[in-house]
C-alpha positions as CSV (number, residue, x, y, z in Angstrom):
1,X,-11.1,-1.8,-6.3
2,X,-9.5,-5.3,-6.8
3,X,-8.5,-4.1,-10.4
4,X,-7.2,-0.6,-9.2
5,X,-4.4,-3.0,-7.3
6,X,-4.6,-5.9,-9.4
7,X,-2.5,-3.0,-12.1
8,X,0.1,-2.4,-9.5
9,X,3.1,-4.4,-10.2
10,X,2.5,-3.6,-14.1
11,X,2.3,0.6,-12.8
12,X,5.2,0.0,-11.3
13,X,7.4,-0.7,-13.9
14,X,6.2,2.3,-15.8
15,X,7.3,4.3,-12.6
16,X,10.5,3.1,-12.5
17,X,10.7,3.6,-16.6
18,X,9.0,6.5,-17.6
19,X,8.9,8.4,-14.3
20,X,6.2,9.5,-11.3
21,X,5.1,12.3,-14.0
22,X,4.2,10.8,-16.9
23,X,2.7,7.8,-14.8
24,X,0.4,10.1,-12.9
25,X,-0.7,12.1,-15.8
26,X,-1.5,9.3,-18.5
27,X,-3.0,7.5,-15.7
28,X,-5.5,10.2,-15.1
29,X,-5.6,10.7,-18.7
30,X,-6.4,7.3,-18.9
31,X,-9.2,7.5,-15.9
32,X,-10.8,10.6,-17.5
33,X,-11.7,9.3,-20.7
34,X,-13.0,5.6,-19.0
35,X,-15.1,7.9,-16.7
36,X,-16.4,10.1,-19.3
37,X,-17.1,6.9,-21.8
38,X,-19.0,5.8,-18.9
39,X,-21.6,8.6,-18.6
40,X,-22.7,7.3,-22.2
41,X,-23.0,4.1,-21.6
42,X,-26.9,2.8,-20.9
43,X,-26.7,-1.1,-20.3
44,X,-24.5,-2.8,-17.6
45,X,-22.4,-4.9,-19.7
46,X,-20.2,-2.0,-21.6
47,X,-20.3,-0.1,-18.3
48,X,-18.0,-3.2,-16.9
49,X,-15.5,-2.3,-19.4
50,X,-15.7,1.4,-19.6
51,X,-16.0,2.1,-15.8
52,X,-14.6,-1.5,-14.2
53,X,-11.5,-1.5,-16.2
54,X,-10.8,1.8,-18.0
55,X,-11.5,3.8,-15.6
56,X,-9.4,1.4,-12.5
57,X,-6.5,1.1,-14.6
58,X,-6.6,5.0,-15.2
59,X,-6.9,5.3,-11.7
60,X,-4.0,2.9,-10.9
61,X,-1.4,4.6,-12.9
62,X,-2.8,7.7,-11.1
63,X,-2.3,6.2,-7.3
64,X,0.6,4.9,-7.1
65,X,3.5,7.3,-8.1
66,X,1.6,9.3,-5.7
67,X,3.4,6.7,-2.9
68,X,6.5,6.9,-5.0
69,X,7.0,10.5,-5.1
70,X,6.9,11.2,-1.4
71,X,9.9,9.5,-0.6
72,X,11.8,11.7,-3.3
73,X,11.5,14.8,-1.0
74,X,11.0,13.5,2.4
75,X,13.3,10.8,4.6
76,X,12.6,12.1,8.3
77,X,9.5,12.9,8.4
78,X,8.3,10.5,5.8
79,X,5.4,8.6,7.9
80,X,3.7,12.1,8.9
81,X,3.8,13.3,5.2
82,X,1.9,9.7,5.0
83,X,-0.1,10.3,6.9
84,X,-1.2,13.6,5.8
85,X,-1.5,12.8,1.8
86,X,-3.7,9.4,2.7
87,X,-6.0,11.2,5.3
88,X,-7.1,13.4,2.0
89,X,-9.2,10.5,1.1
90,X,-10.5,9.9,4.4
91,X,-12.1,13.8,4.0
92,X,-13.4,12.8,0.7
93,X,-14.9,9.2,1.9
94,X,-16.9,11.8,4.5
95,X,-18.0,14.4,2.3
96,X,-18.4,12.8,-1.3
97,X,-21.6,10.8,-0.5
98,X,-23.7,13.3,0.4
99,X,-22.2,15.3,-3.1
100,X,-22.7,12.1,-4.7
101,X,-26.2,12.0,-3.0
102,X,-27.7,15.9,-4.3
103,X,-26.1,15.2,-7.7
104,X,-27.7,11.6,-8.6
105,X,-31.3,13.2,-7.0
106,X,-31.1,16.4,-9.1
107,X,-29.1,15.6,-12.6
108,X,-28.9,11.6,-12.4
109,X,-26.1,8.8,-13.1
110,X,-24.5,10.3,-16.5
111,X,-24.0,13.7,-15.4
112,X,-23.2,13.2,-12.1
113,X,-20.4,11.0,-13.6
114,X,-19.6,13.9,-16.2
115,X,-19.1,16.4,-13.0
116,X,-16.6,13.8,-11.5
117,X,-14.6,14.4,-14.4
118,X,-13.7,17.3,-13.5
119,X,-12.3,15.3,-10.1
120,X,-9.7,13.3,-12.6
121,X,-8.8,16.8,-14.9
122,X,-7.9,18.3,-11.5
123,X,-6.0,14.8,-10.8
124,X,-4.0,15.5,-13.9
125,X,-3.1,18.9,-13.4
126,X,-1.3,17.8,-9.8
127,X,0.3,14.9,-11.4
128,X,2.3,18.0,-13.7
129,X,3.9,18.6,-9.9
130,X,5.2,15.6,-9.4
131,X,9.5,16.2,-10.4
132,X,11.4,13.3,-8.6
133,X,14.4,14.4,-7.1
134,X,16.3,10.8,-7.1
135,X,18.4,9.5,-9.8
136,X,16.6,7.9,-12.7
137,X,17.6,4.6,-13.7
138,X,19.7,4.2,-16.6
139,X,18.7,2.7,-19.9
140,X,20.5,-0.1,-21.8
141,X,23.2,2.4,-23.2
142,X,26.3,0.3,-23.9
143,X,23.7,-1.1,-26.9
144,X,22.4,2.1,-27.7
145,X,18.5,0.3,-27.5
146,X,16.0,2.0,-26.2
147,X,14.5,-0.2,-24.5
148,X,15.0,-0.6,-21.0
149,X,17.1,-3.9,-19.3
150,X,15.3,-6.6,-18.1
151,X,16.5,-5.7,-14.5
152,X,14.7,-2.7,-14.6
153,X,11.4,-4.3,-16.0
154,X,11.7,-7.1,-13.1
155,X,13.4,-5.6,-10.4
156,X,14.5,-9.0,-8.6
157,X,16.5,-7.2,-6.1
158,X,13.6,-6.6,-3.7
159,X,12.7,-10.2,-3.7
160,X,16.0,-10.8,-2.8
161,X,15.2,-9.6,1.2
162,X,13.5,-12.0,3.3
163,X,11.8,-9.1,5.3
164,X,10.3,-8.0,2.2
165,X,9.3,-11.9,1.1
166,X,7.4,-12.1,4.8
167,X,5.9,-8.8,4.3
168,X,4.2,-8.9,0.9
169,X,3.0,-12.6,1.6
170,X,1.8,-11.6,4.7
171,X,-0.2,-8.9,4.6
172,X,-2.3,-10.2,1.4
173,X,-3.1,-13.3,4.0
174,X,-4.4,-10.6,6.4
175,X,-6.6,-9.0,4.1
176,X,-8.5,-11.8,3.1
177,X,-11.0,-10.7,5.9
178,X,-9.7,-7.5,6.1
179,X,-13.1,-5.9,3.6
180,X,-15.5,-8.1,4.8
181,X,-17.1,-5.3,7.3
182,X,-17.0,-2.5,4.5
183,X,-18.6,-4.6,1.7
184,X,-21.4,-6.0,4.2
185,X,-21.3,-4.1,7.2
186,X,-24.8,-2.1,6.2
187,X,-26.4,-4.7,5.0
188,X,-25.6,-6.7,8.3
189,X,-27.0,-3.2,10.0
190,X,-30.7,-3.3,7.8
191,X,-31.0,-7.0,9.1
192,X,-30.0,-6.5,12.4
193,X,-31.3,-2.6,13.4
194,X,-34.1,-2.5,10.4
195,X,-34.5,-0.7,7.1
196,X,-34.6,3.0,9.5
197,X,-31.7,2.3,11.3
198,X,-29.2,5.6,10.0
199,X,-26.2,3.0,8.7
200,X,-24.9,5.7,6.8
201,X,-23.6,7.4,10.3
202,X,-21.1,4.3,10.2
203,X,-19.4,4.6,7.4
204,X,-19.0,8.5,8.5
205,X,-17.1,7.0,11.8
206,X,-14.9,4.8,9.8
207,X,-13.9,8.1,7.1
208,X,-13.4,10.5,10.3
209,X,-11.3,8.2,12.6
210,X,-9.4,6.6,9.8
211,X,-8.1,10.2,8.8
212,X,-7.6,11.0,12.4
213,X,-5.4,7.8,12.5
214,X,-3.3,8.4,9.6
215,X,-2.2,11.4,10.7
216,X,-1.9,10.5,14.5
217,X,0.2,7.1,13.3
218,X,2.2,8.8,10.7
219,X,3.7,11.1,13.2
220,X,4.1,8.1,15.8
221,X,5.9,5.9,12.8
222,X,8.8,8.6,12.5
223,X,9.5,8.1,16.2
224,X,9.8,4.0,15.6
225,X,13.3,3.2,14.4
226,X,13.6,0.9,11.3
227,X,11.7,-2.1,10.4
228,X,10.1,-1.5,13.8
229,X,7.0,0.1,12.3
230,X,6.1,-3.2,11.7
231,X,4.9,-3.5,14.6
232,X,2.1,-0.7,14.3
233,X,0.5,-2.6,11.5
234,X,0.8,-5.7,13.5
235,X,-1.6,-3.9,16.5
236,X,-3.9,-2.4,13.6
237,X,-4.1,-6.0,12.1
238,X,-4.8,-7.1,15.6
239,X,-7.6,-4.7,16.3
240,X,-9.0,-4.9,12.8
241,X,-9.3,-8.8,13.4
242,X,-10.8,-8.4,17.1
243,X,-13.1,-5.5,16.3
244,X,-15.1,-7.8,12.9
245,X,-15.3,-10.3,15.5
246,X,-17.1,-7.9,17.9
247,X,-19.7,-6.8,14.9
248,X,-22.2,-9.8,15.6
249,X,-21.9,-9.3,19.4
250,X,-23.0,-5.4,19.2
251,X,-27.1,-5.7,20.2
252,X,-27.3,-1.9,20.4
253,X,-26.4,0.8,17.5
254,X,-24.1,2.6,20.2
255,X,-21.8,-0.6,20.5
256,X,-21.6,-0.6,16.7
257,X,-20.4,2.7,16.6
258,X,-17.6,2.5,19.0
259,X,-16.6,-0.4,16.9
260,X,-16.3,1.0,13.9
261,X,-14.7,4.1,15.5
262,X,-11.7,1.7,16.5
263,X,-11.6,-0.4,13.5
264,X,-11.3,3.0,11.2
265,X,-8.6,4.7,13.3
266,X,-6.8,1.5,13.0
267,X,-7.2,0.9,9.0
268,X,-5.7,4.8,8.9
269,X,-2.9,3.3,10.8
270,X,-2.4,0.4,8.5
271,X,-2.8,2.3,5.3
272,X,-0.3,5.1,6.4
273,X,2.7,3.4,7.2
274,X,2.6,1.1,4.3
275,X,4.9,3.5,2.2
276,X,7.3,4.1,5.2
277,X,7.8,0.0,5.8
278,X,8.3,-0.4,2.5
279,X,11.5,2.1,2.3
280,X,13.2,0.3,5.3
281,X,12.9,-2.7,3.6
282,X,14.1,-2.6,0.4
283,X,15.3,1.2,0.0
284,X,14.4,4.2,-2.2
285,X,15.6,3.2,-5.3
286,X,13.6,-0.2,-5.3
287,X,10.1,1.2,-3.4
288,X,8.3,1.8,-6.7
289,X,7.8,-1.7,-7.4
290,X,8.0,-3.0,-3.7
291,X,4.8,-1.1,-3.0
292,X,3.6,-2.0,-6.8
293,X,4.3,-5.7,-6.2
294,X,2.5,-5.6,-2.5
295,X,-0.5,-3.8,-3.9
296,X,-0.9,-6.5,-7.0
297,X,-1.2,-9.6,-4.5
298,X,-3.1,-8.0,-2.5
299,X,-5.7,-7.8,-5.3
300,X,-6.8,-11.5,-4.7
301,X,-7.7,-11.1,-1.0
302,X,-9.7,-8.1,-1.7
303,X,-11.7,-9.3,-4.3
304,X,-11.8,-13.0,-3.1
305,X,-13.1,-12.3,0.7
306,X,-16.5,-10.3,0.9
307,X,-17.8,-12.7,-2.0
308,X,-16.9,-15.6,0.3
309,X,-18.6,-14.4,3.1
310,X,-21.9,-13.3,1.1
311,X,-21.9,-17.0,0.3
312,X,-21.9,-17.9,3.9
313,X,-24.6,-15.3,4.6
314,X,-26.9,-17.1,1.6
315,X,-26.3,-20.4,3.1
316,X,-26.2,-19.8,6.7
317,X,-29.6,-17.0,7.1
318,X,-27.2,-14.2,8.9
319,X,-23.8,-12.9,8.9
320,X,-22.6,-13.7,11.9
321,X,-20.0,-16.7,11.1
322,X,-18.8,-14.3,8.3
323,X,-17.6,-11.9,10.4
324,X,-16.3,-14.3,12.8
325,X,-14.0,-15.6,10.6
326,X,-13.4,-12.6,8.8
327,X,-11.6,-11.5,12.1
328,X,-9.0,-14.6,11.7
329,X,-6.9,-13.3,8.8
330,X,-6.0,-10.5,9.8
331,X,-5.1,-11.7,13.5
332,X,-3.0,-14.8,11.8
333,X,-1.3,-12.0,9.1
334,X,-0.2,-9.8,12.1
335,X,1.5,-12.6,13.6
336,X,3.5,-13.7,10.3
337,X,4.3,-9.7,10.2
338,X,6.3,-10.3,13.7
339,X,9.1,-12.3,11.9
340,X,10.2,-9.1,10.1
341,X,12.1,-7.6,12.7
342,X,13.8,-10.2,13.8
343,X,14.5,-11.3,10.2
344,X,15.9,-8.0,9.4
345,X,18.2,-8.0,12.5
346,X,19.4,-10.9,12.2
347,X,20.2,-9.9,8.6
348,X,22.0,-6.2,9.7
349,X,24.1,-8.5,11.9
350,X,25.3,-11.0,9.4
351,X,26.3,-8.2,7.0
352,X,28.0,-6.4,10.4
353,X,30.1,-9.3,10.8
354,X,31.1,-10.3,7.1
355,X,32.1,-6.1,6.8
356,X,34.1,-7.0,9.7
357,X,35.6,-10.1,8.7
358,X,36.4,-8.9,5.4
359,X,38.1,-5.3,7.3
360,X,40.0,-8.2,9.0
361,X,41.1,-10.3,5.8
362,X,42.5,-6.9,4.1
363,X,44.4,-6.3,7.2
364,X,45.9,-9.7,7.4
365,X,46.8,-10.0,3.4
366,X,48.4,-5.7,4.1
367,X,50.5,-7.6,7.1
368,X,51.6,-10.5,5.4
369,X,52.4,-8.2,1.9
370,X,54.7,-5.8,3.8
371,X,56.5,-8.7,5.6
372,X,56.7,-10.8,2.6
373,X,58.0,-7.0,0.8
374,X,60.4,-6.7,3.9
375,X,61.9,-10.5,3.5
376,X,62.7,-9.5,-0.4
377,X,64.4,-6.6,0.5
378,X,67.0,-7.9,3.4
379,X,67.5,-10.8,1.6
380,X,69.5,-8.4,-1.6
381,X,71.1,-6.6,1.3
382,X,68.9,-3.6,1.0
383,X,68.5,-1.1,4.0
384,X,64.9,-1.4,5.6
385,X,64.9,1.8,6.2
């Protein structure tokens, strides 16, 4: 997972160069062959290669235009078509393990992976879809190179926006306790509940209600004006943070499940409007490497946090500290998060005024130009008129 973002910024730049298209279909392309290498490998150590890189870049180049392409058909009603596109893997996070389950019982690891190739084919085959209806970037013509400009490889312009600056720091300082309950969360279960207790009904609450919340937040994101959204992923930061704190409290299995209820329809409401945020902040034409960017640094929290807190586990005999503090980033990351609407009106306002003075300024020079024009003229005796 942490390299599947870690690629971001660098699938980003291939968006913007080569198009959502060919992005999507190499990327599967790419995923297809690392998964298939990967059902012939025997030993561990070539598996990290074929499987933990291949097959995550593949699947990289494959995710993101996905983001990308949405906004090239939809402005109104973009945080619902979110909303619906996400929730497809919430359906398969509910369904897949017990596929995954039958299939590594009855044929094994190798061709279980071989039938999941048929997954990515199907992947590459919808990536063919994919025609962007914005304008492409242009090369470097005036040189007649090939290659594309260095503005279009870095794309500075979105670091240019303060909003955006608060927004990709501060969600990557949320998420450094944002995984901790889905990487240890069953194992915190089998010490707390015992080796019988059915954990597997958890994860199940966390697929369903984070579907149900990506499509119920996606429709409620195209009612909130602007950078406004925001402030949905603030409460889902909120309740994220609030509910891993409530994990070590839960002494029955009932408690545990209305917990993880909340927390997934509130990491459906996080994940959904991360597209929709991103095109208020910096625009259309800059969102492929907005999201790309935001996805890379957010990379380090996810692979950095659930190690951290199965070191305090080891050292301290239980989880409960880990998922104490686990609840803090997210909590201090939706707070950062509230400087973005202000930042951004604050910003509309200056630009309002400098339109305004500069309306004012052209107005003033037209003035003093048709006096000065005036003057000339009834100084050689000239009729006004």
């Amino acid at each position: 997972m942490g390299m599947i973002f870690f690629c971001s910024p660098i699938v980003s730049v291939f968006t913007d160069v080569l198009g959502c298209r060919l992005t999507a279909v190499g990327g599967a392309a790419v995923g297809l062959v690392g998964l298939l290498a990967s059902s012939f490998v025997t030993s561990l150590g070539p598996m990290y290669f074929t499987y933990g890189i291949v097959f995550a870049c593949g699947c990289s180049f494959a995710y993101q235009p996905s983001l990308v392409i949405l906004g090239h058909y939809f402005k109104k009603r973009l945080g619902l078509v979110n909303g619906i596109v996400t929730a497809g893997s919430s359906i398969f996070t509910i369904t897949l393990p017990f596929l995954l389950s039958g299939l590594l019982e009855k044929v094994g690891l190798q061709n279980t992976m071989r039938v999941l190739c048929i997954l990515m084919f199907v992947l590459m085959l919808a990536g063919f879809t994919y025609k962007p209806l914005l304008p492409v970037k242009s090369a470097n013509t005036r040189t007649g190179s090939r290659c594309p400009p260095m503005s279009q490889i870095f794309n500075i312009n979105i670091w240019k926006s303060l909003g955006y600056r608060i927004w990709a720091f501060g969600i990557p300082a949320a998420l450094y306790g944002y995984f901790v309950p889905y990487v240890h969360l069953m194992k915190h279960v089998e010490e707390r509940f015992g080796t019988d207790a059915n954990k597997e009904v958890l994860l199940m609450c966390i697929g369903i209600t984070s579907g149900v919340g990506r499509l119920i937040f996606g429709r409620v994101a195209d009612y909130v004006n602007g950078v406004n959204k925001v402030y949905l992923q603030v409460a889902s930061f909120l309740v994220i943070g609030l509910m891993s704190m409530m994990i070590p409290l839960c002494n029955i299995f009932g408690g545990l499940i209305a917990v993880c209820l909340l927390m997934g329809l509130f990491d459906g409401c996080f994940i959904c409007i991360m597209a929709p945020i991103a095109f208020e902040l910096v625009g259309a034409n800059d969102v492929s490497q907005a999201i790309g960017f935001l996805l890379g640094l957010m990379s380090v929290p996810m692979t950095v946090g659930p190690p951290i807190a199965g070191f305090l586990r080891d050292r301290l005999g239980s989880y409960d500290v880990a998922f104490y503090l686990a609840g803090i980033p997210p909590i201090v990351g939706g707070a950062v998060l509230c400087l973005i609407p202000w930042v951004e009106a604050r910003r509309k306002r200056r630009e309002k005024e400098e339109a305004l003075n500069r309306e004012q300024n052209v107005t003033q020079k037209m003035i003093e130009h048709d006096k000065a024009q005036g003057e000339a003229q009834f100084k050689t005796g000239e009729s006004v008129l």
